[in-house]
C-alpha beads as a LAMMPS data file, in Angstrom:
LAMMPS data file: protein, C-alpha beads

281 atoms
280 bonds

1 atom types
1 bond types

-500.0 500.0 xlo xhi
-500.0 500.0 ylo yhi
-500.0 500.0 zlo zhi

Masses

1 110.0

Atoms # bond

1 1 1 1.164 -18.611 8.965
2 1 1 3.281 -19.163 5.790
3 1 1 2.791 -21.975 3.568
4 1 1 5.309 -22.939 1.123
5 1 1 5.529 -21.146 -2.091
6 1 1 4.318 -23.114 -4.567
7 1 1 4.637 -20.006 -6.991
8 1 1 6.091 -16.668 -7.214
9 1 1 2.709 -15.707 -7.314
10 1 1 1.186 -17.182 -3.637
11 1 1 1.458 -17.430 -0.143
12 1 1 3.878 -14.993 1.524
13 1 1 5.222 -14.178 4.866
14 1 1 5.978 -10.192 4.783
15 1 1 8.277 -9.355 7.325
16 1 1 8.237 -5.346 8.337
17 1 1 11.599 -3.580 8.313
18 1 1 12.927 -1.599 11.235
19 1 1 12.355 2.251 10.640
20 1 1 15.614 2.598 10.072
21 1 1 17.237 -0.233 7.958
22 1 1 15.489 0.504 4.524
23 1 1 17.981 3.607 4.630
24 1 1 20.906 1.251 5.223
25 1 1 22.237 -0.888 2.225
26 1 1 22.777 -3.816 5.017
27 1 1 19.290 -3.538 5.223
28 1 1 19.141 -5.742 2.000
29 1 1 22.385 -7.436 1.763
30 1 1 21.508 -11.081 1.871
31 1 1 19.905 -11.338 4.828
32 1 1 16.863 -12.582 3.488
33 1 1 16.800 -15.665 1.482
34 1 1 14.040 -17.521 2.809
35 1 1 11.522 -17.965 -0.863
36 1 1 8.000 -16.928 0.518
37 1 1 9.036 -13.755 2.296
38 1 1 8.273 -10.337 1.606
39 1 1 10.090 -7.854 3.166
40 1 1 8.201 -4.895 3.689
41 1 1 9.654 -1.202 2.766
42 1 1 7.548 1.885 2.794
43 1 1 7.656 3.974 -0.517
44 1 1 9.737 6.824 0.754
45 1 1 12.498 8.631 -1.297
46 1 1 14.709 6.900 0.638
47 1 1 12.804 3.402 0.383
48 1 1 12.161 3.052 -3.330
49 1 1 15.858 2.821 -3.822
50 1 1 16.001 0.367 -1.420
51 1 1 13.456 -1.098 -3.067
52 1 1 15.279 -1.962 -6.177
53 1 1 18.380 -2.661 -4.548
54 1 1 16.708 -5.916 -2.401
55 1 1 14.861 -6.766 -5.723
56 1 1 17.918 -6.842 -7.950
57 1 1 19.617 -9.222 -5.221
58 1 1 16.436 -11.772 -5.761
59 1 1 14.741 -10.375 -2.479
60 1 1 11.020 -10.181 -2.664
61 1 1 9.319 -6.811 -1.290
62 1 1 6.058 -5.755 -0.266
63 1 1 6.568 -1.951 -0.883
64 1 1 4.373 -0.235 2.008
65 1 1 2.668 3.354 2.307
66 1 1 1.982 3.837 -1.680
67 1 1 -0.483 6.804 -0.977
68 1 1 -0.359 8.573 -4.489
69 1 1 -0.001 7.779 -8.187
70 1 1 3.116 9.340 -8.665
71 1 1 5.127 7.221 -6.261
72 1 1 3.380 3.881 -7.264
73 1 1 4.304 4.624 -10.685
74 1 1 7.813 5.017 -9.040
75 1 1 7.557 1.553 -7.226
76 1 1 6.482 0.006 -10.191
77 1 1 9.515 0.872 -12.342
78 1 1 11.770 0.080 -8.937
79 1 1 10.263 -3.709 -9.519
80 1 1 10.765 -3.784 -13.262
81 1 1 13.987 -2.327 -13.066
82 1 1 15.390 -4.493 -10.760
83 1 1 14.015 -7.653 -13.234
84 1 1 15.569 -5.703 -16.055
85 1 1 19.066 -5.732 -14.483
86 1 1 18.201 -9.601 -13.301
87 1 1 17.834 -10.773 -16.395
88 1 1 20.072 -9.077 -18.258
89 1 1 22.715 -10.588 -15.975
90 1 1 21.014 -13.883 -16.809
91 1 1 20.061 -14.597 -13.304
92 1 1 15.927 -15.968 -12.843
93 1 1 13.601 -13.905 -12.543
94 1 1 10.701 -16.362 -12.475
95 1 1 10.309 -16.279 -8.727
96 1 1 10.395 -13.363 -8.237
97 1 1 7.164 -11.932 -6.247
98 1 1 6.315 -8.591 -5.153
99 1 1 3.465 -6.269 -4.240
100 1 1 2.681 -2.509 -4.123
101 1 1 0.463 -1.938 -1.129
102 1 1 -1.604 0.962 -2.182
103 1 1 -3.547 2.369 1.401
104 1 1 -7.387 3.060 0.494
105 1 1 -9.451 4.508 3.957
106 1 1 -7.346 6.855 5.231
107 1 1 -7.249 9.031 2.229
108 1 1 -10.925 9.364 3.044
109 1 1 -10.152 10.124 6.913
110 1 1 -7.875 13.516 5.917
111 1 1 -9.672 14.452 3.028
112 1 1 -13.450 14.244 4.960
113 1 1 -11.704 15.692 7.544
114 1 1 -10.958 18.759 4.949
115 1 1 -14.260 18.378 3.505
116 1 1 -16.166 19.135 7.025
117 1 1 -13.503 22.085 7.863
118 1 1 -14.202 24.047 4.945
119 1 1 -18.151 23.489 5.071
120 1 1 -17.730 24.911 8.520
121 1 1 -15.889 27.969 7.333
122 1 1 -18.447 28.606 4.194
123 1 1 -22.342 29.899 5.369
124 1 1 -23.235 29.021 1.564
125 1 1 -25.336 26.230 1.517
126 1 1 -24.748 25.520 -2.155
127 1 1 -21.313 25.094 -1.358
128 1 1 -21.942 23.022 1.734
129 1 1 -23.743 20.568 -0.319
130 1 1 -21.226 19.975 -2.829
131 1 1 -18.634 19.803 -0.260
132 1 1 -20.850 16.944 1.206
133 1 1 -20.902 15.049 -1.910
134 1 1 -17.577 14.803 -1.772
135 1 1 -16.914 13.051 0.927
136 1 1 -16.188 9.262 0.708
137 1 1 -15.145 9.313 -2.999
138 1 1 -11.148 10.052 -2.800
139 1 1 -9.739 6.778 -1.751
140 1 1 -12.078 5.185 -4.073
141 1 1 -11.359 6.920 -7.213
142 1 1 -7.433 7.226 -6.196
143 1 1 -7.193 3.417 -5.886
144 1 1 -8.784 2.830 -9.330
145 1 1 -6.541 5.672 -11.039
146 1 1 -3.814 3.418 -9.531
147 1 1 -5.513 0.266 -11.014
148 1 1 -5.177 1.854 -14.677
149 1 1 -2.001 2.685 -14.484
150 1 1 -1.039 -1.110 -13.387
151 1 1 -3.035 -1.721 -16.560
152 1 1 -0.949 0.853 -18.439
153 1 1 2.401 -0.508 -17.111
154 1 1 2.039 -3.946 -17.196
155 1 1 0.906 -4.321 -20.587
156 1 1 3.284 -2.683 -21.623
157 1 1 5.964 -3.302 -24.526
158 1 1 8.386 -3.154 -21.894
159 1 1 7.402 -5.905 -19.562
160 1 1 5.941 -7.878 -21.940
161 1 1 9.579 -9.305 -22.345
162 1 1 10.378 -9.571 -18.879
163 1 1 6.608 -11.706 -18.721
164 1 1 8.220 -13.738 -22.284
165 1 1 10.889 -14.818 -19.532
166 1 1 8.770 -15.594 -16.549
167 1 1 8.636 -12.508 -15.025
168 1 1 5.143 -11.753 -12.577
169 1 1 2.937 -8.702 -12.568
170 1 1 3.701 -6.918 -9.154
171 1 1 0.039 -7.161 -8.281
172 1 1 -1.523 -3.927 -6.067
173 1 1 -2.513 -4.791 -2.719
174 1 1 -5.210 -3.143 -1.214
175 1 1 -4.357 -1.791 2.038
176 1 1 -6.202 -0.375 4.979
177 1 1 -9.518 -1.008 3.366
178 1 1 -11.833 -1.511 6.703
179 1 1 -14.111 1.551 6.993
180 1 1 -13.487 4.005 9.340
181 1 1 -16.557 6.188 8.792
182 1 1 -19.601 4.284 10.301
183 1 1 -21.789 6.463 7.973
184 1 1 -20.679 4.916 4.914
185 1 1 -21.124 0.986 4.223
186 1 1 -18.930 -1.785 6.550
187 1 1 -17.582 -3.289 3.602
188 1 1 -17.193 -0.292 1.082
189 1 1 -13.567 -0.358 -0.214
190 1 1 -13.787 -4.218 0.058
191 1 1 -17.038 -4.396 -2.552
192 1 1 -15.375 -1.170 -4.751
193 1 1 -11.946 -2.153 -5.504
194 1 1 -12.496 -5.836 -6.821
195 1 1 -10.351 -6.889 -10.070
196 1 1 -8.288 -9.063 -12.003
197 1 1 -4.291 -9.375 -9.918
198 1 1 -5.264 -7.337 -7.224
199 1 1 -4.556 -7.898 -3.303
200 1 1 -7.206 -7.005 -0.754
201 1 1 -5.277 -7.350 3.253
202 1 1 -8.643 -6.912 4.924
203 1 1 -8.952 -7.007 9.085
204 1 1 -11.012 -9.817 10.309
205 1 1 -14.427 -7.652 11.013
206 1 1 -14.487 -6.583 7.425
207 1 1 -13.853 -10.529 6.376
208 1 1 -16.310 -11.469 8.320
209 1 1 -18.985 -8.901 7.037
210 1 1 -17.998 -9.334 3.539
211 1 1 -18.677 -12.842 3.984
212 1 1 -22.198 -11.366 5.368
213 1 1 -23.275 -9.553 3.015
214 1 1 -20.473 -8.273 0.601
215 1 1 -21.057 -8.338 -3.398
216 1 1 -18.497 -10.071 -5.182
217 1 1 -18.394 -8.279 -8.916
218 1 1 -15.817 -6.540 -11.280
219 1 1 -15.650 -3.159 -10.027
220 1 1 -12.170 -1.579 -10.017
221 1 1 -12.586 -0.545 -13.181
222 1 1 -16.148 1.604 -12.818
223 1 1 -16.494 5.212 -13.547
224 1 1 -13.094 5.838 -14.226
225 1 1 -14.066 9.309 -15.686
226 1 1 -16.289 9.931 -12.343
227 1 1 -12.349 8.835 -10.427
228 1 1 -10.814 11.827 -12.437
229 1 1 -13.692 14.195 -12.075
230 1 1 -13.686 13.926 -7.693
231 1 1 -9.716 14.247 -7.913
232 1 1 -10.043 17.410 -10.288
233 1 1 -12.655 18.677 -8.288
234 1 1 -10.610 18.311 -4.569
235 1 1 -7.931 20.651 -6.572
236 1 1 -10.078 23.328 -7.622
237 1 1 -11.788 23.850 -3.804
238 1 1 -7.863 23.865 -2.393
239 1 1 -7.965 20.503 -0.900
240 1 1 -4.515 19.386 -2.796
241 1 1 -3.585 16.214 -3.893
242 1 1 -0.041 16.392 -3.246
243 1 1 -0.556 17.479 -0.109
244 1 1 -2.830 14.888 1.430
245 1 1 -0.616 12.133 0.003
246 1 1 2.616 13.446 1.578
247 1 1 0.858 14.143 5.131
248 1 1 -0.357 10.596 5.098
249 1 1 2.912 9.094 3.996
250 1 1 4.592 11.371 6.785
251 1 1 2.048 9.909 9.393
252 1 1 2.538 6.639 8.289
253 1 1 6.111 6.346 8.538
254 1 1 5.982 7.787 11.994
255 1 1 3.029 5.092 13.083
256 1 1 5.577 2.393 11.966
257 1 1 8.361 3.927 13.846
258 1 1 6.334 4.483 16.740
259 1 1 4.820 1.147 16.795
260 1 1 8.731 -0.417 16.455
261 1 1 10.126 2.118 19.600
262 1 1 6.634 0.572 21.669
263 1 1 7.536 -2.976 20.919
264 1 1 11.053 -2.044 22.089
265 1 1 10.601 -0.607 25.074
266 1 1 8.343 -3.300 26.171
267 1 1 10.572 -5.665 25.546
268 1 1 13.286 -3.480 27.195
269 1 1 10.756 -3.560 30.282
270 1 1 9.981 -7.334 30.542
271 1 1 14.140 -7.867 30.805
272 1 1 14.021 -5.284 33.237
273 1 1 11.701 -6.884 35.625
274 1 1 13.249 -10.205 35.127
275 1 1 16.487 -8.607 36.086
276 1 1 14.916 -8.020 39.022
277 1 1 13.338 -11.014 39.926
278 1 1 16.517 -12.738 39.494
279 1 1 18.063 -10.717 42.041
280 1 1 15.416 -10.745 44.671
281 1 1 15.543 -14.708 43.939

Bonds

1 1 1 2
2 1 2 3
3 1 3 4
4 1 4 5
5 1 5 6
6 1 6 7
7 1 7 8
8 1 8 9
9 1 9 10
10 1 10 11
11 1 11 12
12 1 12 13
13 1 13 14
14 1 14 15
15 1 15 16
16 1 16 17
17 1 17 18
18 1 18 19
19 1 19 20
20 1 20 21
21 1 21 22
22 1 22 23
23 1 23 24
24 1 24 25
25 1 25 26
26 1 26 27
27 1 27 28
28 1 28 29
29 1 29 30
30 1 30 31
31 1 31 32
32 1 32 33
33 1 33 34
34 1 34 35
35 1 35 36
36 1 36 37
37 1 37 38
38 1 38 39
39 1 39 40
40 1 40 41
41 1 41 42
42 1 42 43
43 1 43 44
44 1 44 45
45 1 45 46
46 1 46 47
47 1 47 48
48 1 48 49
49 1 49 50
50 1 50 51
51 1 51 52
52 1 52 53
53 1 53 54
54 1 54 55
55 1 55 56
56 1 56 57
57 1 57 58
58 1 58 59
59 1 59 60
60 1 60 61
61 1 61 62
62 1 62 63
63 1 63 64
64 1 64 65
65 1 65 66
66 1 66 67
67 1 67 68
68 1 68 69
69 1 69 70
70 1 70 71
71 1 71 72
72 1 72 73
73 1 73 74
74 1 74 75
75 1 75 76
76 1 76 77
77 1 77 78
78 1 78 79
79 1 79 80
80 1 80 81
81 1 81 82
82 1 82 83
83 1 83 84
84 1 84 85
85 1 85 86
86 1 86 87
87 1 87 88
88 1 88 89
89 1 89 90
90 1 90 91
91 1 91 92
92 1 92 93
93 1 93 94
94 1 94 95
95 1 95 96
96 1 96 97
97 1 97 98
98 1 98 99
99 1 99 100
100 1 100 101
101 1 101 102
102 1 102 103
103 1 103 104
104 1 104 105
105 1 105 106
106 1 106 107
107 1 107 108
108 1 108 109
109 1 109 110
110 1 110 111
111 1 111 112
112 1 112 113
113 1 113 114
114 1 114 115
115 1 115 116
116 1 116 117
117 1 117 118
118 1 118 119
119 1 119 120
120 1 120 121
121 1 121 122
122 1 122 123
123 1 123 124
124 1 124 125
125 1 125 126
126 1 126 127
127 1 127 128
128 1 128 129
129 1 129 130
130 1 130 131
131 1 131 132
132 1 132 133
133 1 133 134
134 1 134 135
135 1 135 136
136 1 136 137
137 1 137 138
138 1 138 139
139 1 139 140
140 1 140 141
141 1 141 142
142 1 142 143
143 1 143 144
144 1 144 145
145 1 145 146
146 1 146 147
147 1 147 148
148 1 148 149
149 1 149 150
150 1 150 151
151 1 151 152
152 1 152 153
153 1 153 154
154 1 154 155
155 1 155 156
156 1 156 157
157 1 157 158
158 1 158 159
159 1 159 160
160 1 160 161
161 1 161 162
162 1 162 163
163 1 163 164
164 1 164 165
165 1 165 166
166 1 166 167
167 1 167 168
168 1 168 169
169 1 169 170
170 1 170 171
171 1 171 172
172 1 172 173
173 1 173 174
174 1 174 175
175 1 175 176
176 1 176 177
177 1 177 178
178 1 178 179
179 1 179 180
180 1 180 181
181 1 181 182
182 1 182 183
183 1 183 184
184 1 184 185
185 1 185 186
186 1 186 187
187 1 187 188
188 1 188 189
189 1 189 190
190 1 190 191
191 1 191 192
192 1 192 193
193 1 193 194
194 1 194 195
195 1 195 196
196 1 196 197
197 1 197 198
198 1 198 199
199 1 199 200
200 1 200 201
201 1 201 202
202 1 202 203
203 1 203 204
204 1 204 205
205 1 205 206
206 1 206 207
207 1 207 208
208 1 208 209
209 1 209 210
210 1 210 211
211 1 211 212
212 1 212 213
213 1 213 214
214 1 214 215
215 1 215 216
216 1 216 217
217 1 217 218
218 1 218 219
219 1 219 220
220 1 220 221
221 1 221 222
222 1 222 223
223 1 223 224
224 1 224 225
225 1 225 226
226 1 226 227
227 1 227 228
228 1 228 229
229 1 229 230
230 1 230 231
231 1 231 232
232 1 232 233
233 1 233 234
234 1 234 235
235 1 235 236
236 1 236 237
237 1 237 238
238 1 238 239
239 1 239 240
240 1 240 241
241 1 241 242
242 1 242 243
243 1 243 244
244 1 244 245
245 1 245 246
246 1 246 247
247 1 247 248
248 1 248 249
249 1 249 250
250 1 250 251
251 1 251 252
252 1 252 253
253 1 253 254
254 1 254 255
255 1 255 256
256 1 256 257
257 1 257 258
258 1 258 259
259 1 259 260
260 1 260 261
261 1 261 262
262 1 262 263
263 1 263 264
264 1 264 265
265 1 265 266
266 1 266 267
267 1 267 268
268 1 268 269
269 1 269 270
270 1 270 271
271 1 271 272
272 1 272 273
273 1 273 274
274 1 274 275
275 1 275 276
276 1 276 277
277 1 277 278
278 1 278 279
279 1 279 280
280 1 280 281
């Protein structure tokens, strides 16, 4: 449930776009003016324009599906763009909230997944074990690459003005951090990814085992050189970064869309059937 925003910095609503209307300029037109809602666009080529537009017009966004560095590092100059143009038109900027949702697990899911395959392909046990040690360590170290360059970008000369006049980091929110793998630790990307302005949207069972038995302690920020090394590593044994991030954007847009078209036709099959009780009535 909502509360009421006390701050540009606390409790919002986000409210998920149909597939189609980030590609629509309606889409963002002044609809929205309610003060603690996000509206939620996915980081597409198509989005992140959006994504500025609804900002400039003092609409906060959660930007959805951020997968790699390169397009958070996009959203992130879509949000301090937008304040830019805000504030230079001497409009307020103050309450203006937004997040980057930056998706953790399933990074692991496709690149495991890639990791198994090509131990299954290799008889080389050498190579089997370092495959092996691979696995698990991509969202991770993605997620805190992203969590430096947040550092990078807003500390930086640039936004320090925007901050002067009130402006709010756009905070990274942690998405799809349960753990899929029941080999690795229940609360894993809850206990890894823990810092200063960070977001963590974790499903119930993972609340309720962090609660359990999580560790609460500054660790977004450890082994950044380890982050770089597994990344580096992934492109020299053909498992390509650019790849994986574009496949799981793909797949994610098309879950959305899928999970809109369901909700549709089951609506569309309730009215149906009350048609038709009518009529028999």
């Amino acid at each position: 449930m909502a509360k009421t925003a006390t701050s540009a910095s606390k409790s919002h609503l986000t409210w998920r776009m149909t597939p189609r209307e980030p590609f629509q300029r309606y889409a963002v037109s002044g609809k929205w003016s309610i003060a603690n809602l996000l509206i939620k666009i996915p980081a597409t080529f198509e989005g992140i324009p959006a994504v500025q537009q609804a900002l400039t017009e003092g609409i906060n966004v959660n930007i959805t599906l951020i997968f790699s560095i390169e397009f958070y590092k996009q959203v992130t100059n879509a949000y301090i763009s937008a304040l830019e143009t805000r504030h230079n038109e001497g409009k307020d900027i103050s309450r203006m909230a937004s997040v980057a949702s930056f998706f953790v697990s399933r990074v692991d899911t496709l690149v495991d997944k890639l990791l198994e395959d090509k131990a299954k392909a290799t008889s080389n046990s050498d190579e089997q074990q370092k495959l092996k040690s691979l696995e698990g360590k991509a969202a991770i170290a993605n997620a805190r690459l992203v969590y430096q360059e947040f550092k990078r970008i807003f500390h930086s000369p640039r936004f320090e003005k925007l901050q002067q006049a009130g402006a709010h980091v756009q905070r990274p929110l942690w998405a799809s951090t349960s753990t899929k793998n029941p080999a690795y630790r229940d609360v894993l990307y809850a206990e890894e990814l823990i810092g200063p302005d960070t977001v963590d949207t974790m499903p119930h069972e993972t609340i309720e085992n962090f609660r359990d038995h999580g560790r609460v302690s500054m660790t977004v920020e450890n082994d950044i050189p380890q982050a770089h090394a597994v990344l580096a590593t992934l492109e020299e044994i053909g498992i390509h970064y650019d790849q994986v991030t574009q496949q799981l954007l793909d797949e994610g847009v098309q879950k959305f869309a899928d999970s809109f078209h369901q909700l549709l036709e089951g609506i569309e099959s309730k009215r149906k059937a009350l048609e038709e009780r009518q009529v028999k009535s």
